[in-house]
C-alpha positions in Angstrom: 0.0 0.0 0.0 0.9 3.6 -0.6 2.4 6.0 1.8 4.9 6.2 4.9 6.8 3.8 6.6 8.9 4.9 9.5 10.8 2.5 11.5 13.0 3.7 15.0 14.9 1.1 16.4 18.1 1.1 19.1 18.6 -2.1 18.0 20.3 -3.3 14.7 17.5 -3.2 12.3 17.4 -6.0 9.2 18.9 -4.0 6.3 16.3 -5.3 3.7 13.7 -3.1 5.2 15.2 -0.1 4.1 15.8 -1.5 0.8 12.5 -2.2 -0.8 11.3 0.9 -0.9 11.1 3.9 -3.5 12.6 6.3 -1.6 14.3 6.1 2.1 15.9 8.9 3.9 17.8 7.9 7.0 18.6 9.7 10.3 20.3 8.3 13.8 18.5 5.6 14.5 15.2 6.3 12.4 14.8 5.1 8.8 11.8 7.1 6.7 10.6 5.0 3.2 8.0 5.8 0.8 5.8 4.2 -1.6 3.8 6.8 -4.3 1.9 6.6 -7.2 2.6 9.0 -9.5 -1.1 10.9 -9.9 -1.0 14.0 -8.2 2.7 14.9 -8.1 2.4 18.2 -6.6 0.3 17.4 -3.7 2.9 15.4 -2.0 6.5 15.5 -1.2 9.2 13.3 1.1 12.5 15.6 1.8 15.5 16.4 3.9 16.0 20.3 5.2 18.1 21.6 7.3 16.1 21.2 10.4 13.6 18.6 9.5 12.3 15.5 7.3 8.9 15.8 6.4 6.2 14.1 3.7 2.9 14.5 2.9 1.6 11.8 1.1 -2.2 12.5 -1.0 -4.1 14.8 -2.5 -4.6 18.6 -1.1 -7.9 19.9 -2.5 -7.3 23.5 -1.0 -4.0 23.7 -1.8 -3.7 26.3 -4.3 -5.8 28.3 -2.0 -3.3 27.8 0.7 -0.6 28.7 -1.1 -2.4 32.3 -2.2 -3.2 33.1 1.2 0.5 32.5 2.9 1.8 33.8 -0.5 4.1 30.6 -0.5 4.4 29.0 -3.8 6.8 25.5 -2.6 3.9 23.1 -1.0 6.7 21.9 1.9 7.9 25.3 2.7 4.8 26.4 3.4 4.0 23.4 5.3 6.7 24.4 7.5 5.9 27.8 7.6 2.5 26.6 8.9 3.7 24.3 11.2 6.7 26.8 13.1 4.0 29.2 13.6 1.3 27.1 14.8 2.5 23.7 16.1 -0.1 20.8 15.0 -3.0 23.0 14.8 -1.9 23.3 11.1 -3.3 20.5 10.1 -6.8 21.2 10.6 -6.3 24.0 7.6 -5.7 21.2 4.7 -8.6 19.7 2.9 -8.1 16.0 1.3 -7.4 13.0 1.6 -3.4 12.4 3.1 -1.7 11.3 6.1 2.1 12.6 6.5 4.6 13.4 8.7 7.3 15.8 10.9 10.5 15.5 12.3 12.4 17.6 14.1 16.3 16.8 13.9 17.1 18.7 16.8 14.7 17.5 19.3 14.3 14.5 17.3 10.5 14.7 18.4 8.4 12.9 15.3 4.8 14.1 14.9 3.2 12.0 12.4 -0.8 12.9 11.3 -3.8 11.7 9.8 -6.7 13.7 8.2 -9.9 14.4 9.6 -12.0 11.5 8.4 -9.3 8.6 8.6 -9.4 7.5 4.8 -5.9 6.8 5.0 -4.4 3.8 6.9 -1.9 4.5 9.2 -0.8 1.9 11.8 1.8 1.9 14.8 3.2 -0.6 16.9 6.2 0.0 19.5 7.8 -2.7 20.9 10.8 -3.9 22.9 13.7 -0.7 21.8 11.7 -0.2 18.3 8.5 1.8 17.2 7.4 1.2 13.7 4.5 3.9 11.4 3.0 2.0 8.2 0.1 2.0 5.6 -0.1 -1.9 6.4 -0.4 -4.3 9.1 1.2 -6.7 7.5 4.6 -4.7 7.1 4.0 -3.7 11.3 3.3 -7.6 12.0 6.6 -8.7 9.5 8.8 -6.1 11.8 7.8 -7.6 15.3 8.2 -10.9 14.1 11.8 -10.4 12.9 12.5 -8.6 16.1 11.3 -11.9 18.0 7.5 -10.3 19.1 4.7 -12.2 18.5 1.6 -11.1 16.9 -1.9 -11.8 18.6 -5.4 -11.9 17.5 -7.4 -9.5 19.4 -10.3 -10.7 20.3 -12.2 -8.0 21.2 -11.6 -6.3 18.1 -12.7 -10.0 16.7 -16.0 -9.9 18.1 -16.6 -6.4 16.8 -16.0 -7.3 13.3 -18.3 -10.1 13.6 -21.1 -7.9 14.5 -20.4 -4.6 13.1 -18.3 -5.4 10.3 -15.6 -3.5 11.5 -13.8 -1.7 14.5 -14.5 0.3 16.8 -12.0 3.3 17.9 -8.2 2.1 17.2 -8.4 -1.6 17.3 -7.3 -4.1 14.7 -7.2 -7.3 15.0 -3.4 -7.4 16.0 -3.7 -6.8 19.6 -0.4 -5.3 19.7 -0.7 -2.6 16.8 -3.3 -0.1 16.5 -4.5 2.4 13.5 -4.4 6.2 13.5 -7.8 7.9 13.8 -9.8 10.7 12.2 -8.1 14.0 13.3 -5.5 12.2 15.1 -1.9 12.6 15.2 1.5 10.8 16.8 4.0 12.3 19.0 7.5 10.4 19.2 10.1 11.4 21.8 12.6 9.7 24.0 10.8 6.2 23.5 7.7 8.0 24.4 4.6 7.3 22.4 1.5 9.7 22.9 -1.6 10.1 20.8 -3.6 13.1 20.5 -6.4 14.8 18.2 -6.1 17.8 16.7 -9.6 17.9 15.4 -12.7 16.7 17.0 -15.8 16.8 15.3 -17.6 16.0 19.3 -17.1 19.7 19.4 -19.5 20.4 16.7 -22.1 22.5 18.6 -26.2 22.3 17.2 -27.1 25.6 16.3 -29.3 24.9 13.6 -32.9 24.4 14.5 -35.0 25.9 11.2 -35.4 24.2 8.0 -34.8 27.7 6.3 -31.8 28.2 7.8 -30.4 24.7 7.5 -30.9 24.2 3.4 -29.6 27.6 2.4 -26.0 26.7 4.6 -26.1 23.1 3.3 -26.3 23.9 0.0 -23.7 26.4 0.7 -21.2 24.2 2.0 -21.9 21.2 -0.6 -21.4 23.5 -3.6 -18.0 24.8 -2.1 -17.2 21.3 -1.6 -17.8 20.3 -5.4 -15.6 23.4 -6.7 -12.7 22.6 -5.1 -12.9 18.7 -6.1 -13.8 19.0 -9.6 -11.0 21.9 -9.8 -8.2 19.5 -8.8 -9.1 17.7 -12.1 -8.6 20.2 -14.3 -5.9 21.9 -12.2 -4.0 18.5 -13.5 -5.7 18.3 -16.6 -7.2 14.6 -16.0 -11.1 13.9 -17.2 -13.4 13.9 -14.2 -15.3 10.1 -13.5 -18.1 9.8 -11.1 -19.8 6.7 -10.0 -23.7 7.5 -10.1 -26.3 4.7 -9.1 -30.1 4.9 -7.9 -29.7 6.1 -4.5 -29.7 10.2 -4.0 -25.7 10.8 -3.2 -24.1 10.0 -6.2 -27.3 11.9 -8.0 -26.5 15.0 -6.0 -23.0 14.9 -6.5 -23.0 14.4 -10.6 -26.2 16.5 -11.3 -25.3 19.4 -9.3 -21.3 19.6 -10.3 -23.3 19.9 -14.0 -25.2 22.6 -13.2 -22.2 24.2 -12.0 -20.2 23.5 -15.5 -18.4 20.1 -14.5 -19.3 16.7 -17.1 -18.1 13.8 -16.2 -17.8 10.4 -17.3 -20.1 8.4 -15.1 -20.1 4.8 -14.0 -22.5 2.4 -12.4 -22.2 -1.4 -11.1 -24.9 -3.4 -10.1 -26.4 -6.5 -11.2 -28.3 -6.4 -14.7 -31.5 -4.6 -15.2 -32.3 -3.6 -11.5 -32.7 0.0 -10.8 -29.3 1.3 -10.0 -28.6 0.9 -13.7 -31.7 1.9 -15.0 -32.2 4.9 -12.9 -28.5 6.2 -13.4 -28.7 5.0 -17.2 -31.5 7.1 -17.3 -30.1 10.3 -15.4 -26.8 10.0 -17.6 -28.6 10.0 -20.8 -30.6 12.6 -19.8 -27.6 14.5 -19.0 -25.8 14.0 -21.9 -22.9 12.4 -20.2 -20.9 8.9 -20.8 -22.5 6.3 -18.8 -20.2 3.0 -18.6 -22.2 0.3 -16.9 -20.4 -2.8 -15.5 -21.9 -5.7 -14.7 -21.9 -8.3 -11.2 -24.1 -10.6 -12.4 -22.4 -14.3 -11.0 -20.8 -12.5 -8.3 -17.9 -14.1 -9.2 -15.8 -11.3 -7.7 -16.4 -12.3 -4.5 -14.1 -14.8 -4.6 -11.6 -12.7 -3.9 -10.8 -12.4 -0.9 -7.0 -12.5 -0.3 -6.7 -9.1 -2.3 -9.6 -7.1 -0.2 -8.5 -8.5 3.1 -4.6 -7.2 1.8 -6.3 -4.2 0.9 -8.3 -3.5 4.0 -6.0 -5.1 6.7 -9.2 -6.9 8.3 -10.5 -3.6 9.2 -13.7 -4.6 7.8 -15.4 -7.9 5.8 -14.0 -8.6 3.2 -16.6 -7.8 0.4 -17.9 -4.8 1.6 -15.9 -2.7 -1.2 -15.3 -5.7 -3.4 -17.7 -5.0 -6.0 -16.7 -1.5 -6.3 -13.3 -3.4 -6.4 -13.9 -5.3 -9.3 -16.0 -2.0 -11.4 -12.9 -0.2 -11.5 -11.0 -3.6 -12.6 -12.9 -2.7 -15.7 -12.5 0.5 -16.3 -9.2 2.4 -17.5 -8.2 5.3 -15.5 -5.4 6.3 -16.9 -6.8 9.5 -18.0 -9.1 10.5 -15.0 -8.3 12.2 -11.5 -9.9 11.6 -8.8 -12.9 9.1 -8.4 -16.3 11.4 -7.4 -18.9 9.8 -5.4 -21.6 10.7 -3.0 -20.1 8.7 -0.4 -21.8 9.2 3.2 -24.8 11.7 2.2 -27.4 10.0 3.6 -25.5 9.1 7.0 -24.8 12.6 8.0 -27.9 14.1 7.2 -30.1 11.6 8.9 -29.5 8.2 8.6 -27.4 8.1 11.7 -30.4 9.4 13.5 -32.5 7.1 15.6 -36.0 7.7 14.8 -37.5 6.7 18.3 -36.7 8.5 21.0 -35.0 5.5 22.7 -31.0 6.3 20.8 -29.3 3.6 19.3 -25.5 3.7 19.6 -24.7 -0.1 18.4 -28.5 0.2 16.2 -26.0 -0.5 13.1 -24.7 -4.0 12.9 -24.5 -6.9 10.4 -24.8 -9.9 12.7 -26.5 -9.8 16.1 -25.2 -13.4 17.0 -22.3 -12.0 19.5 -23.7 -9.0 20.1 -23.5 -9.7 23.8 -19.6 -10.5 23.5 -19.2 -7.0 22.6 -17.2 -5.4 25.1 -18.1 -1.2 24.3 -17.7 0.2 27.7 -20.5 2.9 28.7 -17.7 5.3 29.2 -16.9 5.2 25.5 -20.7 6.4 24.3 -20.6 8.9 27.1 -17.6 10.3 25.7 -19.1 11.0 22.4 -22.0 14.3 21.9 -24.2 11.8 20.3 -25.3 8.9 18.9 -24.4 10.6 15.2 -21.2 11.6 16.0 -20.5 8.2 17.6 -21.7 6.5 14.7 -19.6 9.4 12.6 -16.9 7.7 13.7 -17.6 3.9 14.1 -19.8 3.3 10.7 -18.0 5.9 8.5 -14.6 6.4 9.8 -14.0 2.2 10.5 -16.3 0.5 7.8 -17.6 3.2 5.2 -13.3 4.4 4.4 -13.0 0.6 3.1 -13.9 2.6 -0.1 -11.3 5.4 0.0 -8.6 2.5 0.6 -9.9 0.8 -2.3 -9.4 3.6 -4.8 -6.4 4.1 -3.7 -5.4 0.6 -4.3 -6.1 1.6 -8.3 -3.8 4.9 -7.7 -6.3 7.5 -7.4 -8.7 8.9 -4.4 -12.2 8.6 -3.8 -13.9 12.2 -3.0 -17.2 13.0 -1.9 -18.6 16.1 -1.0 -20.4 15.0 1.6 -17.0 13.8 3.6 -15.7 17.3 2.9 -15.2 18.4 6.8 -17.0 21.8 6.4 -20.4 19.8 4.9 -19.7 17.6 7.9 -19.6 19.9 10.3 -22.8 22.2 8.6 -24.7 18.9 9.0 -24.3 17.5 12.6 -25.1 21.1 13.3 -28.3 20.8 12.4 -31.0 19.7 14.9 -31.6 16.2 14.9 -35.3 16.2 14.6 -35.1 17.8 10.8 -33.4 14.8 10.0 -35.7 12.0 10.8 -35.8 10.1 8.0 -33.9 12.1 5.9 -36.2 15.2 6.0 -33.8 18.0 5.5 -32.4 15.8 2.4 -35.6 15.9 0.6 -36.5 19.9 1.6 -32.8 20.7 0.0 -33.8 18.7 -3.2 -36.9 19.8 -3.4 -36.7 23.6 -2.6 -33.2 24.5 -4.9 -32.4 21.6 -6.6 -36.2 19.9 -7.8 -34.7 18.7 -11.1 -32.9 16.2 -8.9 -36.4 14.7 -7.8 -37.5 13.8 -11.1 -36.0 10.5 -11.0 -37.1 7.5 -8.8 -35.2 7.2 -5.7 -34.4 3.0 -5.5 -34.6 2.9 -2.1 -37.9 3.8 -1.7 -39.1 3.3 -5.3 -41.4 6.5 -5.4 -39.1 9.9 -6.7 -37.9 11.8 -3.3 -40.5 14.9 -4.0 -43.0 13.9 -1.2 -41.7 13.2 2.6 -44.3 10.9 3.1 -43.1 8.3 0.2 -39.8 7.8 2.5 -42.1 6.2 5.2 -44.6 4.5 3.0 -41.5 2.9 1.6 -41.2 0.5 4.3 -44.3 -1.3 3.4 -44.0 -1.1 0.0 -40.2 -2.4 -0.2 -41.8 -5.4 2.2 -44.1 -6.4 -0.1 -42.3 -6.2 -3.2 -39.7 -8.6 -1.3 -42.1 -10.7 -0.9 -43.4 -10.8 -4.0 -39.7 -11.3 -6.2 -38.7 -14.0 -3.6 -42.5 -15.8 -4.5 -42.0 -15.7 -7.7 -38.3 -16.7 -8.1 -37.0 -13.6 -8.7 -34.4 -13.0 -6.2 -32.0 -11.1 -8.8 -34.0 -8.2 -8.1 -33.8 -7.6 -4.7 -30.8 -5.7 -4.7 -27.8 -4.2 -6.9 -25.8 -7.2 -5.4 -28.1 -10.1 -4.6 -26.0 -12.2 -2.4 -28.4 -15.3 -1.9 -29.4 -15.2 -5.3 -26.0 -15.4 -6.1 -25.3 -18.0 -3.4 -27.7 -20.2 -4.7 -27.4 -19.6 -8.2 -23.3 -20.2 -8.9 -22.1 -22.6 -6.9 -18.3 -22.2 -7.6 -18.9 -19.4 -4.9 -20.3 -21.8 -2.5 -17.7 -24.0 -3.1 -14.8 -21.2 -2.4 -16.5 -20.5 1.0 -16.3 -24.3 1.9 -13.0 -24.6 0.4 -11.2 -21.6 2.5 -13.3 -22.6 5.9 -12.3 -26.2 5.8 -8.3 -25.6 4.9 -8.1 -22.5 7.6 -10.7 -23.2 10.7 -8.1 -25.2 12.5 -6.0 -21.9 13.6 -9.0 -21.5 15.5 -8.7 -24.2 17.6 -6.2 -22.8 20.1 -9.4 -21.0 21.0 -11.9 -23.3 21.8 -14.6 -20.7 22.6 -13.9 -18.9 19.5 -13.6 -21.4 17.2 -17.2 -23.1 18.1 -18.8 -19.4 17.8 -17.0 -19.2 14.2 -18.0 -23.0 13.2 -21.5 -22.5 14.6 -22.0 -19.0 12.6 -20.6 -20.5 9.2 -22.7 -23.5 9.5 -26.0 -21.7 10.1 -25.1 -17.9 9.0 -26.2 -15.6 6.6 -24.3 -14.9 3.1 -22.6 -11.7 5.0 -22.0 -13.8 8.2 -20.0 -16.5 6.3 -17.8 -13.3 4.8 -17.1 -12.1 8.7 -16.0 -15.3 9.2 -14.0 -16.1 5.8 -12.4 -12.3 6.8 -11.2 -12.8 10.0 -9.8 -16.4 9.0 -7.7 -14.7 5.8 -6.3 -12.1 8.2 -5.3 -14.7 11.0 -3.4 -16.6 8.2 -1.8 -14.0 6.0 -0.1 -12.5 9.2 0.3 -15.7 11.2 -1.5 -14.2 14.7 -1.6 -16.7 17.9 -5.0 -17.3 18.7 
């Protein structure tokens, strides 16, 4: 994977590591190596100055803005600049998607940072005289292991991914190494570790309480957001692609970038003839704009699991991003930027608000089988403003971001306006009661951008010009469920119809079976564990045998003791 890896050691550290990298700067005891892609050449940089060694490894979406308003033209001196005068705070002023670093020669104090919504991997570990930074877990787990430290399965972090698909806080599932958070950055010192946030979106205050008042600054923010994406494009000269499906996000994104001069190339993936493609076939014609439509029918692609688990470090199961995976397989990027989505819209403007009164912290899950094995102390939830930001962090941050790291995977980054920090921040300011069921969604849409309504809405099936179609919904969704399941149609139930598919190819059933049976015995130092695993692939659902094929695939590519 792409980015940093820093490795400290007082010890002598195996030369080879410092060898297979593109780049490597050394210092005293620290060695700094980097792996880069070569899209977006000006937004990063890894160099030696007098005083420091410093990268920043992404894509700045405010940069040129920056660098007008310090009247700085060199990215890294201004970066310094920004950092002498105000310390870590600096960070909070870029807009992107990148994780990079500081070090100080004199003090030899590293300070090493993440953005504010985490789509960048960054993992730590110290042990014994060493502390090691990378975009992997499995480079972290290959370090301890060559300094004679073992790698162990974490089992509370296990029993999270079996429920919610994910972590929660700075788990994995290497008890001994831990990822860097949203808005959270490292300080290194004197064999000191200490982790800190330099951004917290708990502070977000609610100060919007009128419909009014919350459209008109939501729109605000979301077209600010979509300038300064669709501008990075051209401010490299690459074609802009978006992926555009049935739901509202990807709708808002694409229609509304049009209407402010921005075509792209659009892209959908779903299985054949359900309403993702026809809705966004539909919209792109309309629109006048290339519409590339790919395929899932057999599902085949979820048969691959070693390269999503490599991809996501076991952060989340395995196939949540592995049909978006396979789309981009498909398509050639060579000549586009950055990959546009609507990515999150839904979440942060309601769907991470209970609709009873009763809230809902762990409301989200895929599997309720452990759910009582879940060890979330009530400390944690108390610590957060609410049950959105809480969910912010856990849903989006630790399961939605498998989609950034995916992208990034194919050597570009996923983008949404919706994850730009000042829509993020406009949103959980708004009062939770205009969100119920997505309410201040559909008044946006509806008062400034109607044209947006005219198209059905698949998850609801009516077009999103009437609040009360969002409720009805649930009945009518039930009964059409029903009714394809009756009548043998179970290829329309959904863009990726995971039973249908189950029951329909069997090679995939026969790769599920195949990767159990040859891995379940590293469960048996376990014995608790490995009956709950045996018991939830025997009678589980299609995404419960995935948990299960996840967490196996990550116990065995890094060799943890269970």
């Amino acid at each position: 994977m792409y980015g940093f890896y820093i490795y400290f050691s007082h010890l002598p550290l195996n030369s080879e590591i410092s060898e297979r990298y593109d780049y490597t700067i050394t210092f005293g005891n620290y060695f700094f190596n980097y792996i880069k892609f070569n899209k977006f050449e000006n937004d990063r940089f890894f160099l030696e100055t007098e005083n420091y060694i410093l990268g920043l490894d992404g894509v700045i979406l405010n940069l040129q803005d920056l660098k007008k308003q310090y009247a700085i033209s060199s990215f890294p001196k201004l970066i310094v600049s920004l950092f002498e005068k105000e310390n870590t705070n600096f960070i909070s002023k870029l807009k992107g998607e990148f994780s990079g670093f500081i070090f100080e020669k004199k003090s030899q104090q590293l300070y090493f940072y993440n953005n504010k919504t985490a789509t960048k991997q960054v993992f730590y570990s110290q042990f014994k005289e060493s502390f090691v930074i990378a975009p992997t877990l499995e480079a972290i787990s290959k370090a301890r292991t060559e300094n004679n430290v073992k790698n162990s399965l974490n089992i509370n972090a296990t029993y999270n991914l079996l429920t919610f698909g994910g972590m929660i806080e700075n788990q994995t599932l290497v008890s001994e190494i831990y990822k860097l958070g949203g808005g959270e950055y490292l300080v290194f010192k004197d064999d000191i570790l200490t982790t800190s946030r330099y951004y917290d979106f708990n502070k977000v205050p609610i100060t919007i309480n009128t419909k009014k008042k919350a459209v008109a600054q939501i729109n605000e923010v979301f077209i600010d957001a979509l300038h300064l994406e669709y501008q990075k494009d051209e401010e490299y000269n690459y074609n802009s692609i978006a992926t555009l499906s049935g739901g509202l996000d990807s709708r808002m994104n694409v229609m509304l970038a049009q209407k402010l001069g921005y075509k792209s190339t659009t892209f959908c993936f779903s299985q054949s003839n359900y309403a993702d493609e026809t809705i966004a076939r539909k919209i792109a014609n309309d629109l006048n704009l290339d519409f590339k439509f790919i395929p899932l029918d057999d599902g085949d692609y979820l048969k691959n699991l070693s390269q999503m688990v490599s991809i996501n470090n076991g952060l989340q199961f395995y196939h949540g991003s592995a049909h978006y995976n396979f789309a981009l397989q498909q398509l050639d990027l060579s000549n586009y930027g950055l990959i546009h989505t609507g990515q999150i819209g839904d979440g942060i403007l309601g769907g991470f608000v209970s609709t009873t009164k009763e809230k809902d912290f762990l409301s989200q899950t895929i599997s309720k089988r452990f759910i009582d094995k879940v060890a979330i102390d009530q400390s944690l939830l108390d610590s957060y403003r609410d049950e959105e930001v809480f969910k912010l962090y856990q849903r989006v941050f630790n399961v939605a971001n498998f989609g950034s790291y995916m992208v990034e995977h194919h050597q570009t980054y996923l983008v949404s306006p919706f994850m730009d920090t000042d829509v993020i921040e406009t949103a959980l300011s708004i009062a939770p009661n205009l969100k119920y069921n997505q309410d201040i969604y559909i008044d946006w849409m509806n008062q400034l951008h109607p044209e947006v309504t005219n198209y059905i809405w698949e998850r609801t099936g009516f077009k999103p010009n009437k609040k009360w179609k969002t409720v009805a919904s649930r009945y009518t969704n039930k009964i059409k469920k029903e009714y394809f399941i009756a009548t043998k149609q179970k290829n329309k139930l959904s863009m990726n119809p995971l039973e249908y598919w189950l029951e329909s190819n069997k090679s995939i059933n026969l790769f599920y079976e195949q990767v159990y049976n040859e891995n379940i015995a590293l469960l048996q130092p376990n014995m608790e564990l490995f009956t709950d695993i045996k018991n939830m692939f025997k009678i589980g659902s299609f995404n419960e045998k995935a948990l299960v094929l996840t967490l196996l695939e990550i116990i065995r590519k890094l060799n943890l003791h269970v």
